[in-house]
C-alpha positions in Angstrom: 21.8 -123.8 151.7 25.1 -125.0 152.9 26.8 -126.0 156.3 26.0 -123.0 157.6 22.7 -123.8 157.5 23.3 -126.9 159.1 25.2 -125.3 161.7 22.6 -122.6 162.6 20.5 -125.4 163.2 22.2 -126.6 165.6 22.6 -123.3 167.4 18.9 -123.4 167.8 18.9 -127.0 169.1 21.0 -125.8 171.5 19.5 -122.9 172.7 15.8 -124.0 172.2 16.1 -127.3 172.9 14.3 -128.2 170.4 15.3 -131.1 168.1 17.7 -131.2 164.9 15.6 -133.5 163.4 12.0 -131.5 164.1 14.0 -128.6 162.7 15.1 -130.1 159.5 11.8 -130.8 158.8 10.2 -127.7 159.7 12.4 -126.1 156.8 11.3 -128.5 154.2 8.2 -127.8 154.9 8.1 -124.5 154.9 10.4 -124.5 151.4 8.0 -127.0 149.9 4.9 -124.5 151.2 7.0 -121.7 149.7 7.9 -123.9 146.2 3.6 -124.3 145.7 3.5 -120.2 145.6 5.1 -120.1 142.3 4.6 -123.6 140.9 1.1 -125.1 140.0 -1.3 -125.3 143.0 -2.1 -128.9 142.3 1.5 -130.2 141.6 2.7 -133.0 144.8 6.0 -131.7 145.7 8.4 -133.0 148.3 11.4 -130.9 149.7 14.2 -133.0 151.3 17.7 -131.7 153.1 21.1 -133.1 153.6 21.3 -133.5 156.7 25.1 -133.3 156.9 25.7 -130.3 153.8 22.3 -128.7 154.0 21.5 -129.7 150.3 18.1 -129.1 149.5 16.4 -131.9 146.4 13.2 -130.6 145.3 10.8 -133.5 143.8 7.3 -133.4 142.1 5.6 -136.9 142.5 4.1 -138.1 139.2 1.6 -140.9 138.7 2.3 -144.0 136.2 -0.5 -144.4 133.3 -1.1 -145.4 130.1 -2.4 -142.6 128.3 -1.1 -139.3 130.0 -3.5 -135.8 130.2 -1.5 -134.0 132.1 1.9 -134.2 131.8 2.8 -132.1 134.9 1.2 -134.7 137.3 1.4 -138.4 135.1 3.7 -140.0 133.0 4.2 -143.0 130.9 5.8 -146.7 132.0 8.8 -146.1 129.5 9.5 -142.5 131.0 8.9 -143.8 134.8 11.4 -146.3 134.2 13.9 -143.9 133.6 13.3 -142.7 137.5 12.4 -146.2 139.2 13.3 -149.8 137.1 10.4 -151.4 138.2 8.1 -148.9 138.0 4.2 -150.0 136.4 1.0 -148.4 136.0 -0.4 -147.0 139.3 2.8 -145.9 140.7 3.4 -143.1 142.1 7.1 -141.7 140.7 9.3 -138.5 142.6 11.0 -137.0 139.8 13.6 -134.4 140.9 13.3 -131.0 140.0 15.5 -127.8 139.1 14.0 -124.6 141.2 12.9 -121.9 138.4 15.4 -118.4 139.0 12.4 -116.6 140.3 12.7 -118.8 143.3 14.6 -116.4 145.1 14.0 -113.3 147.7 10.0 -113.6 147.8 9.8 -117.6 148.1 12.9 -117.7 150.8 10.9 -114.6 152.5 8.0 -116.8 152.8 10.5 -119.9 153.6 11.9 -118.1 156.6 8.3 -116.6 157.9 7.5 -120.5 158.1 10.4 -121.6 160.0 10.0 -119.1 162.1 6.3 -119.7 163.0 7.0 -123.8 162.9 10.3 -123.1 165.5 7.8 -121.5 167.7 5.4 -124.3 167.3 7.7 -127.2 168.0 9.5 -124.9 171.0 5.9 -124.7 172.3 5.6 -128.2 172.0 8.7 -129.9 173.8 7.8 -127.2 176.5 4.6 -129.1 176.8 6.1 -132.0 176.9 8.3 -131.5 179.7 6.0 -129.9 182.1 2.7 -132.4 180.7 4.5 -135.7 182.2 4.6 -133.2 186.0 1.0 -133.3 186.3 0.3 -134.5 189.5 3.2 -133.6 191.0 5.3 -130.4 192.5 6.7 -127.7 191.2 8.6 -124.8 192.1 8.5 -121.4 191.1 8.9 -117.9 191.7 6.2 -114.9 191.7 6.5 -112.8 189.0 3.3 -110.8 189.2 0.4 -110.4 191.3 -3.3 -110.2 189.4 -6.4 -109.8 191.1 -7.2 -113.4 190.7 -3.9 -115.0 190.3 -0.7 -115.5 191.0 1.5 -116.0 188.3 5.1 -118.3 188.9 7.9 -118.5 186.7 8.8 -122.2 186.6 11.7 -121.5 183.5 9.8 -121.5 180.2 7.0 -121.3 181.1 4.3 -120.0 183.4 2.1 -121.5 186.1 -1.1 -119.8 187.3 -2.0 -120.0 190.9 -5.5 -119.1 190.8 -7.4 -117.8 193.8 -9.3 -120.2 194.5 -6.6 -122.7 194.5 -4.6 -120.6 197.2 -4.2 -120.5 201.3 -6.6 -117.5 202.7 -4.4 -116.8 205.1 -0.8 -116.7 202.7 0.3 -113.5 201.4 2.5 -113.4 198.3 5.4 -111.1 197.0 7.0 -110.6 194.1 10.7 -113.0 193.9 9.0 -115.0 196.1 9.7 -119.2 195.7 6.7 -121.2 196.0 6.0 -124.7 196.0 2.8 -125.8 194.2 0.9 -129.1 193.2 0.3 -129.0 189.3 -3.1 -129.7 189.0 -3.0 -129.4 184.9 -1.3 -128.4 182.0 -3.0 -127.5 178.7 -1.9 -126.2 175.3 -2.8 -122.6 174.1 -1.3 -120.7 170.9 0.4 -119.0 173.5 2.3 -121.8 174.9 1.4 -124.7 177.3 -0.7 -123.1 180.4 0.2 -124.9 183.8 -2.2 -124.6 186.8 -1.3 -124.7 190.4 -2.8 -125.5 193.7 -1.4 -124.9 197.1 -5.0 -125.7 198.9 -5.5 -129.3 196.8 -5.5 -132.2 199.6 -2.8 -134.0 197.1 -0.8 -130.9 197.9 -0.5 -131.9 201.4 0.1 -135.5 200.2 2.9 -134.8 198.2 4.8 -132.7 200.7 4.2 -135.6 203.1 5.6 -138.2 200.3 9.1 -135.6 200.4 9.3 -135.1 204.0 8.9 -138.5 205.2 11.0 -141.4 203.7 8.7 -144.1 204.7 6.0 -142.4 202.7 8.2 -142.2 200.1 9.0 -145.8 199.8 5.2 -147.1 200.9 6.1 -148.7 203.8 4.0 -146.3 205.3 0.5 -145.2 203.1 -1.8 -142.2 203.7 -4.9 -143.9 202.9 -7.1 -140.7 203.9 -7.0 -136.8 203.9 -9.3 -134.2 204.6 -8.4 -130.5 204.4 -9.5 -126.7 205.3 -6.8 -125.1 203.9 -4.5 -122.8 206.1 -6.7 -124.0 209.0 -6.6 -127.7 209.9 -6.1 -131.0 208.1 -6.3 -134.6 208.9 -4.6 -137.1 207.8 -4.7 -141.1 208.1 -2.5 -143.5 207.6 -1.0 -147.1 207.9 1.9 -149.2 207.5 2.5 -151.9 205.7 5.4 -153.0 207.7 4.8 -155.2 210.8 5.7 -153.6 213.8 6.1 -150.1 212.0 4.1 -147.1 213.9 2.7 -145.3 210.8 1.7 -142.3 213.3 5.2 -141.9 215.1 7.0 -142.3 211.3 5.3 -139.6 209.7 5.0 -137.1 213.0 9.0 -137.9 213.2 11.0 -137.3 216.3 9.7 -135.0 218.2 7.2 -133.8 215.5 10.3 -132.9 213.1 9.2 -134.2 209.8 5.4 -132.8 210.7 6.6 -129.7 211.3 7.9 -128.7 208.0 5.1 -129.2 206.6 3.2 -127.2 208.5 6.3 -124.4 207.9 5.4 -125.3 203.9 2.0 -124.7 205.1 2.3 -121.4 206.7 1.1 -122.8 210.2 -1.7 -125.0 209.3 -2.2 -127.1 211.9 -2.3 -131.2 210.9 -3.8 -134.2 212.8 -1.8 -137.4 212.1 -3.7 -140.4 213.0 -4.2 -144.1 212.5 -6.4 -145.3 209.4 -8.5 -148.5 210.3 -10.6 -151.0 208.1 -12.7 -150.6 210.7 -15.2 -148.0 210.5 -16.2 -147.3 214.4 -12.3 -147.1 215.0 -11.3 -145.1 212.5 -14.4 -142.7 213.1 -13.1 -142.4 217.0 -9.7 -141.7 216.0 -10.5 -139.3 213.5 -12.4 -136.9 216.3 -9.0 -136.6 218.0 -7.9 -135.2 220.1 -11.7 -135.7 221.6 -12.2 -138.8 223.8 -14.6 -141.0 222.3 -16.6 -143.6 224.7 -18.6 -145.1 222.0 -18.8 -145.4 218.1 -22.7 -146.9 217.3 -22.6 -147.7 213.4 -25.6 -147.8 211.7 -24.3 -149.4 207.9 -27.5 -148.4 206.1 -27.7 -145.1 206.3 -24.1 -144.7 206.6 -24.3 -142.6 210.1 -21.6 -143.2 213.0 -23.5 -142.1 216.5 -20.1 -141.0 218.5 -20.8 -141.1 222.6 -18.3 -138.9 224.0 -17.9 -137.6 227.9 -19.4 -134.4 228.4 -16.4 -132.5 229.2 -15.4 -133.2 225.3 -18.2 -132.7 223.9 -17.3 -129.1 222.5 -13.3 -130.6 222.1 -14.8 -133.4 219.7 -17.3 -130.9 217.7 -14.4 -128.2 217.6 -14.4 -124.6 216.5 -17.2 -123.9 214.8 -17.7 -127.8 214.0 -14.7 -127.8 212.4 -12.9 -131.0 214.1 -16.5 -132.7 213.1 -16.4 -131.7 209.8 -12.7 -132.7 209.2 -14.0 -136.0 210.5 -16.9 -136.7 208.6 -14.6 -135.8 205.2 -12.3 -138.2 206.3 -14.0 -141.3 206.8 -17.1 -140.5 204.4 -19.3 -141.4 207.2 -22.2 -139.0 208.4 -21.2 -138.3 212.1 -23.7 -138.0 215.2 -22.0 -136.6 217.8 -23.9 -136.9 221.7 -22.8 -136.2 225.3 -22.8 -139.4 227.4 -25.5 -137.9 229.3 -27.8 -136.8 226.9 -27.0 -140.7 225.4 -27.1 -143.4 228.4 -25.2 -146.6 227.5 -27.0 -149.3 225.2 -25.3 -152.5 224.2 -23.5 -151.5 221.2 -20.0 -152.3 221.1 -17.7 -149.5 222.1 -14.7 -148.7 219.5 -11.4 -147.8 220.9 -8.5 -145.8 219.2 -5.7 -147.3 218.0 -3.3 -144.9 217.8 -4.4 -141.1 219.4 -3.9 -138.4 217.0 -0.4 -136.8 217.1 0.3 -133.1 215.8 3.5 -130.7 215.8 2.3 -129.1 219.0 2.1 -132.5 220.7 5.3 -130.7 222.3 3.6 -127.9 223.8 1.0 -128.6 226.9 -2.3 -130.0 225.8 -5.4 -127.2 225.6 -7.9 -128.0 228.3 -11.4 -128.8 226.7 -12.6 -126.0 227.9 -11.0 -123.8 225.9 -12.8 -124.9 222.9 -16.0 -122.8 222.9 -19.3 -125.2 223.5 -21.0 -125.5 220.6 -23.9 -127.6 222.5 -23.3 -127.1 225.7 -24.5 -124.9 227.9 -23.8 -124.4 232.0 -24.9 -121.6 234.4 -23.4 -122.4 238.0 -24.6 -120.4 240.8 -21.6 -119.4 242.5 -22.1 -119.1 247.2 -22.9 -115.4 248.6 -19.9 -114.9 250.1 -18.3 -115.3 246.8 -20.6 -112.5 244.7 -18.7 -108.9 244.2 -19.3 -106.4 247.3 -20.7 -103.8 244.2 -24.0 -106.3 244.2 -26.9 -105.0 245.4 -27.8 -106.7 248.8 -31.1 -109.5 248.5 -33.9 -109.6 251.1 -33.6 -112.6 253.1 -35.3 -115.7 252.4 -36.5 -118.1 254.8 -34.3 -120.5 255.5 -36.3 -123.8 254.7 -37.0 -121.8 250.7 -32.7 -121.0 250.7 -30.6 -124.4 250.8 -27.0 -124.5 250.8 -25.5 -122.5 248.1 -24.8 -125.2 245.4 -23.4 -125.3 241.6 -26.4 -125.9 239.7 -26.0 -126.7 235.9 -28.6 -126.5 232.9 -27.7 -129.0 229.9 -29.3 -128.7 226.7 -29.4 -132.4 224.5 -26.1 -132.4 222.9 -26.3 -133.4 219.6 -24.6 -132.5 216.3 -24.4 -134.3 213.1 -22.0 -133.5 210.7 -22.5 -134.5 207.1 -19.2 -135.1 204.9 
């Protein structure tokens, strides 16, 4: 070998990435694994390379004894000394070697095979390197095919796999497409490092926060709590470690900026932003925004929060389908009892007030009325006056008038009650 050796090395540094020095020793190994083919099985040999003129020095190591057996693996003190001036019994001794003619077209064959598989190896490896230390943390990538249960991203040399389960429901995906993803872990295969993606992973949300919102960023604001339905609704609490610093208004941003691109990231999911407290009656009242709370009775042994809210909020603070309870009870890890104020008349335990109400991107837009939240433990019939009833209604007989009082809304409340578990 020669510089041209050397310099083809290089080349591959270059375009691989991949180390001179990692390279230089794949090829000695691979010549010294070639050199054993046609030498004895059992002989040590060493291969080392110039570095600068691609020399290669082929040495058989040879133990020191007294009386030698086999002259191809020991030698005398007297001969040693010839190699190494203090050498002494029990030394080990490289003595250089002169490679046989035969070691030519078959053994550099085998040679290049070796290289070739080690290249691959080591490639393999500093791509695992440089996506192992991104674990944790976001990546971006573009679709480059669409299986039935994944999606595969090209992130440059290698591929990340966005499993099903670790998508949006309500995201579609096309090929070209960029997409952001939190790398939940990379392994090694004999195919190449494997990375694996999440865009539903509460740390997703997190990290997007972390690059939307400088405060975040820097910690002077912390999200000390998430809980997430993925492409529905997610909640998120935080605080700030900075007196006089609103850790709601910071990460909402002016008006809702910073919030909304995340929920553009998102594809529309809608996020609650709301204040974290050490407190657990607090926190569990802010975390059932936008509901109203009148009351948080905390019950530390059994780890259950009995919220008291009006009934006109009732349905707002159990949400659609329980969902606003369930987000909730994720949140704070407690086990949440939500009642009606009338179903729950006052007692003496202390009531817990919000801190900070919730705050949202659509804090823009008109708040919903509670009514439009369907009742999920509420039920009223009202009887509406005569006068009022369509003409297509059958007419009624006439009732005395002592059995008819005055029309009037009459209402039929069931015992609100629902306790969501987290």
């Amino acid at each position: 070998m020669s510089r041209d050796f050397i310099g083809a090395l290089l080349q591959l540094n270059a375009e691989k990435g991949v180390p001179k020095e990692t390279l230089i020793e794949t090829v000695e190994q691979a010549i010294q694994s070639a050199y054993r083919r046609i030498a004895a099985g059992n002989e040590n040999i060493n291969v080392r390379i110039d570095a600068e003129t691609g020399k290669i020095r082929i040495f058989r190591e040879k133990q020191v004894v007294e009386e030698v057996e086999d002259r191809t693996l020991q030698m005398t003190p007297e001969e040693a000394r010839a190699f190494r001036a203090d050498a002494v019994p029990g030394d080990f001794v490289e003595v250089e070697q002169v490679a046989p003619e035969h070691f030519g077209r078959i053994a550099a064959q085998t040679a290049k095979q070796v290289v070739l598989q080690r290249l691959r190896e080591a490639e393999r490896e500093v791509v695992f390197g440089q996506y192992a230390d991104r674990e944790n943390d976001l990546i971006t990538g573009t679709v480059s095919r669409v299986e039935p249960r994944a999606i595969i991203l090209d992130v440059g040399k290698a591929e990340a796999i966005l499993a099903t389960t670790e998508q949006s429901a309500t995201e579609h995906y096309r090929i070209g497409q960029h997409v952001k993803a939190f790398v939940l872990e990379v392994r090694r295969t004999t195919k190449g490092p494997q990375i694996y993606v999440s865009r539903s992973h509460k740390n997703f949300l997190r990290r997007l926060f972390e690059m939307e919102v400088p405060e975040i960023h820097s910690g002077l604001v912390e999200i000390k709590a998430i809980a997430r339905e993925a492409g529905s609704r997610s909640k998120v609490g935080v605080t700030s470690r900075q007196a006089g610093l609103d850790p709601v208004g910071a990460t909402v941003g002016q008006r809702g900026a910073r919030v909304q691109a995340v929920v553009a990231e998102l594809g529309g999911e809608k996020i609650d932003v709301l204040a974290w407290s050490e407190d657990p009656a607090v926190f569990v009242a802010n975390a059932l925004s936008p509901a109203q709370v009148v009351r948080v009775e905390i019950d530390e042994t059994n780890r259950i929060a009995t919220v008291i809210v009006p009934e006109r909020m009732l349905s707002l603070a159990i949400g659609r389908e329980g969902q606003n309870a369930r987000l909730a009870a994720k949140l704070t890890g407690w086990r949440i009892d939500i009642r009606s104020e009338q179903a729950h008349p006052a007692t003496a335990a202390r009531p817990a007030t919000l801190e900070a109400p919730a705050r949202t991107a659509e804090d823009t837009a008109p708040a919903p009325e509670a009514a439009a939240e369907p009742a999920a433990a509420v039920e009223a019939v009202a009887s509406e006056p005569a006068a009022a009833e369509p003409a297509a209604v059958e007419p009624v007989p006439a009732e005395p008038a002592a059995a008819d009082p005055a029309p009037a809304k009459r209402s039929r409340v069931r015992k609100a009650r629902q306790e969501v578990t987290p």
